[in-house]
C-alpha positions as CSV (number, residue, x, y, z in Angstrom):
1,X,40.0,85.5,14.5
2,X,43.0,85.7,16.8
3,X,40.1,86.9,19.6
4,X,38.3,83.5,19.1
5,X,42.1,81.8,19.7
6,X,42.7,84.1,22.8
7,X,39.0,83.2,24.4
8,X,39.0,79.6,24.0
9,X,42.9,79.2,25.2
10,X,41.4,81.4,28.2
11,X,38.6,78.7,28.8
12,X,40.6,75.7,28.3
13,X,42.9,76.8,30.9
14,X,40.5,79.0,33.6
15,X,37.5,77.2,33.0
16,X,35.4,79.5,35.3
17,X,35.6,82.3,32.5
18,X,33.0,80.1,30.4
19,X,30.9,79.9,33.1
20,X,26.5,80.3,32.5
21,X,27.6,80.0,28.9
22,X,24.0,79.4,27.0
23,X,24.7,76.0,25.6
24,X,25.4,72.8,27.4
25,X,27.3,69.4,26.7
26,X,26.5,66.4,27.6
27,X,27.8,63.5,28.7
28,X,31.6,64.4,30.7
29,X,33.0,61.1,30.3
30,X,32.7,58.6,27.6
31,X,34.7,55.2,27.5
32,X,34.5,53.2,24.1
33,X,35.8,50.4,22.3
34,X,38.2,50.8,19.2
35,X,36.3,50.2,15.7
36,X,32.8,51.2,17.5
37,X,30.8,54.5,17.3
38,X,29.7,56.8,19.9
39,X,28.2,60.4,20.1
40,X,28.4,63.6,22.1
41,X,25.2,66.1,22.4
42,X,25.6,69.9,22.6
43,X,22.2,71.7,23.5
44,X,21.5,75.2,23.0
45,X,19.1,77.8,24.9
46,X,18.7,79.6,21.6
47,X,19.2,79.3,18.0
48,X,22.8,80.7,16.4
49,X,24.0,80.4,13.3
50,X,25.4,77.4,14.0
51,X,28.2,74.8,16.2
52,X,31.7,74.7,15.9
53,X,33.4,70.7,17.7
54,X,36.5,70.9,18.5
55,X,39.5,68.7,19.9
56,X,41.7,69.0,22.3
57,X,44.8,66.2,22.7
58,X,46.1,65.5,25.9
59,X,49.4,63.7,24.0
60,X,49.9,66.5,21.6
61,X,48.7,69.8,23.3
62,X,47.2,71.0,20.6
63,X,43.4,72.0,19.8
64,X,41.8,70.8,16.4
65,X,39.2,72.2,14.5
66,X,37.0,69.4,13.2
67,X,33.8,70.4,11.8
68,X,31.4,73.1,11.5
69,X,27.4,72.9,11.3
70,X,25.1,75.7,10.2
71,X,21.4,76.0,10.5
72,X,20.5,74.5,7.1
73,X,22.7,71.7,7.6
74,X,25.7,73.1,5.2
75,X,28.8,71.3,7.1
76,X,32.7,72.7,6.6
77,X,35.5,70.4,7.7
78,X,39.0,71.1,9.5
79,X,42.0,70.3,7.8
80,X,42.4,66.5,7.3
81,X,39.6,65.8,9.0
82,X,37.6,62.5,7.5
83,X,34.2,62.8,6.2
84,X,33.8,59.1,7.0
85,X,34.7,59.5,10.3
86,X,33.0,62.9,11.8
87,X,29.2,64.1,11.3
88,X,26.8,66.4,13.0
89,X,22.8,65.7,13.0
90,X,20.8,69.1,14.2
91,X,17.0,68.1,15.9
92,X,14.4,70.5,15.6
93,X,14.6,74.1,15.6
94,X,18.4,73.7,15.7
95,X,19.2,74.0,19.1
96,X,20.0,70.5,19.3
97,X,23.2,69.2,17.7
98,X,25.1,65.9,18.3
99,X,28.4,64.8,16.8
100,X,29.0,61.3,15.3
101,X,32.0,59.9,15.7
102,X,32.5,56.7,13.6
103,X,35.4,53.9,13.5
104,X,36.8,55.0,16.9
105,X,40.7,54.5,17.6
106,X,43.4,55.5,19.9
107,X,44.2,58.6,18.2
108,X,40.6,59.4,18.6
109,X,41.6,59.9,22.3
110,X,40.8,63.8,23.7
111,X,38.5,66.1,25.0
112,X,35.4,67.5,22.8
113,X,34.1,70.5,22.7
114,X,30.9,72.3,21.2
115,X,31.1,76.3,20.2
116,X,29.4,78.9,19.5
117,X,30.5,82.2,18.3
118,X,28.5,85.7,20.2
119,X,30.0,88.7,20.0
120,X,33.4,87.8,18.5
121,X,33.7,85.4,21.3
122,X,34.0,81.7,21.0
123,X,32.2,80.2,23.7
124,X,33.0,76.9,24.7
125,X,30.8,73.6,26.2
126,X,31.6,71.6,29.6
127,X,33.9,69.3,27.5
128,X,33.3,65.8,26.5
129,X,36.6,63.2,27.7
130,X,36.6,60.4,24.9
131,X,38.5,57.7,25.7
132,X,39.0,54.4,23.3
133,X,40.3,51.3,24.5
134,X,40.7,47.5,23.1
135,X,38.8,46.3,25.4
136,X,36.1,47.5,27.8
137,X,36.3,46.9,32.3
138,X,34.3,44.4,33.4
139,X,31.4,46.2,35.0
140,X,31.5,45.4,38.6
141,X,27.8,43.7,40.0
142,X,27.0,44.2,43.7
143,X,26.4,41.1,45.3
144,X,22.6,40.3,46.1
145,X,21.5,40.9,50.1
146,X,21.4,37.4,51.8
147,X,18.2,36.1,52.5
148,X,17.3,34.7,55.7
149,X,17.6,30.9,55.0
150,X,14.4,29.2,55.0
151,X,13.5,26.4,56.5
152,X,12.6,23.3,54.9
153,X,10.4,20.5,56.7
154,X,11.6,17.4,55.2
155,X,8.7,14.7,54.3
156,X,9.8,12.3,57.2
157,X,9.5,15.7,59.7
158,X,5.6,16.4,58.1
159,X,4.9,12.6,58.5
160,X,6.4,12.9,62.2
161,X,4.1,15.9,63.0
162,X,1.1,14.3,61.5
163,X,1.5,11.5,63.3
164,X,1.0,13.2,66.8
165,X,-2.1,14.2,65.7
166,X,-2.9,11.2,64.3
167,X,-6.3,9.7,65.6
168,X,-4.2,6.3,66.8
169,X,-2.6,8.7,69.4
170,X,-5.2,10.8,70.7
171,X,-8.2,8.2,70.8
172,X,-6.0,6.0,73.7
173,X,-5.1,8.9,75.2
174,X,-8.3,10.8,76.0
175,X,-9.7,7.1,77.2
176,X,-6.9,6.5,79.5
177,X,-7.9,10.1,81.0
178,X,-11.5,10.0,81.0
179,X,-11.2,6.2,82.8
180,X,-8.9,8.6,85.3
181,X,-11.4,10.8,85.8
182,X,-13.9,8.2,86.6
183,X,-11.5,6.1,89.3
184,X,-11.3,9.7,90.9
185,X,-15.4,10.0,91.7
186,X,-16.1,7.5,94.1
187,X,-12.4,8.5,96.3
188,X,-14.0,12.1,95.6
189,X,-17.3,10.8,97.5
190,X,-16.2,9.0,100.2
191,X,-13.8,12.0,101.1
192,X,-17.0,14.1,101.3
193,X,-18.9,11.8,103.4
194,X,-16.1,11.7,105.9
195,X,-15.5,14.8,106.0
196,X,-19.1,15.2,106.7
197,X,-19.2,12.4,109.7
198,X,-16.0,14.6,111.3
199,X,-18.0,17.9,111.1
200,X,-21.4,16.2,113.0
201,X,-19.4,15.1,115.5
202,X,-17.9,18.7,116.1
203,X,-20.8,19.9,116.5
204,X,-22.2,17.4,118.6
205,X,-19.6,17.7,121.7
């Protein structure tokens, strides 16, 4: 037993020792509010005879032993450790365990870990940082991009623009041209015909 001690003191303080370990812990960092529930999952690559969660307290430097689960469910407690308050649920084939943690509080506060025992060795989890606080940070929201503003034709602006194309405009306006047009033919004519009088008499001399 005072192996198991040695290893996981070794792993709390050089992590890298429980390095490619064959189980894995999930999530790293979990923020909850006091009287509320939350839950930390430990995920095996093969079946063992079963998980050990443990505590570790920042305040008190110590490392608590709170509950063990075997693979048909059997369940032994550490010392003082509330029934009400810890539990472990196993999924299929046991190499799936998560650990309930009920009417959270400040003492609460610590790091989780998950366990196995292999070869006389405890081997330890990523660690699980479970903090419990009165009340929860506002989640900050990005502001939304600005959209390029829009623009809005008022009524009296659509009325304006329909009334340049409004027949009353155009009608006058294509008269007064084509009686333009016509006062233009007979100057048109009369420049021809002199200029045809001034080329005879060119060629005349």
């Amino acid at each position: 037993m005072a192996w198991l001690w040695l290893h996981l003191f070794t792993c709390l303080q050089i992590p890298v020792f429980c390095t490619n370990l064959p189980l894995s812990q999930t999530p790293e960092h979990i923020l909850a509010q006091t009287n509320n529930k939350t839950e930390i999952l430990c995920e095996l690559k093969e079946e063992y005879a079963g998980v050990y969660w443990y505590r570790w307290s920042h305040v008190r430097q110590n490392f608590e032993f709170l509950i063990f689960s075997n693979l048909l469910g059997k369940v032994t407690y550490g010392t003082n450790i509330s029934q009400d308050k810890f539990s472990v649920h196993g999924a299929s084939f046991r190499t799936s365990y998560s650990l309930h943690i009920n009417h959270l509080h400040a003492s609460d506060n610590g790091t989780y870990y998950c366990s196995i025992s292999q070869s006389s060795q405890l081997l330890l989890g990523s660690g699980t940082r479970l903090g419990v606080v009165d009340i929860l940070p506002l989640k900050t929201t990005q502001a939304p991009l600005s959209k390029k503003p829009v623009r809005c034709i008022t009524k009296s602006k659509a009325a304006d623009k329909k009334g340049a194309c409004s027949p009353l405009v155009w009608v006058p306006l294509a008269i007064g041209v084509l009686v333009l047009l016509l006062s233009l033919v007979p100057t048109a004519h009369r420049l021809h015909r002199l200029q045809r009088r001034l080329w005879l008499r060119v060629h005349r001399q």
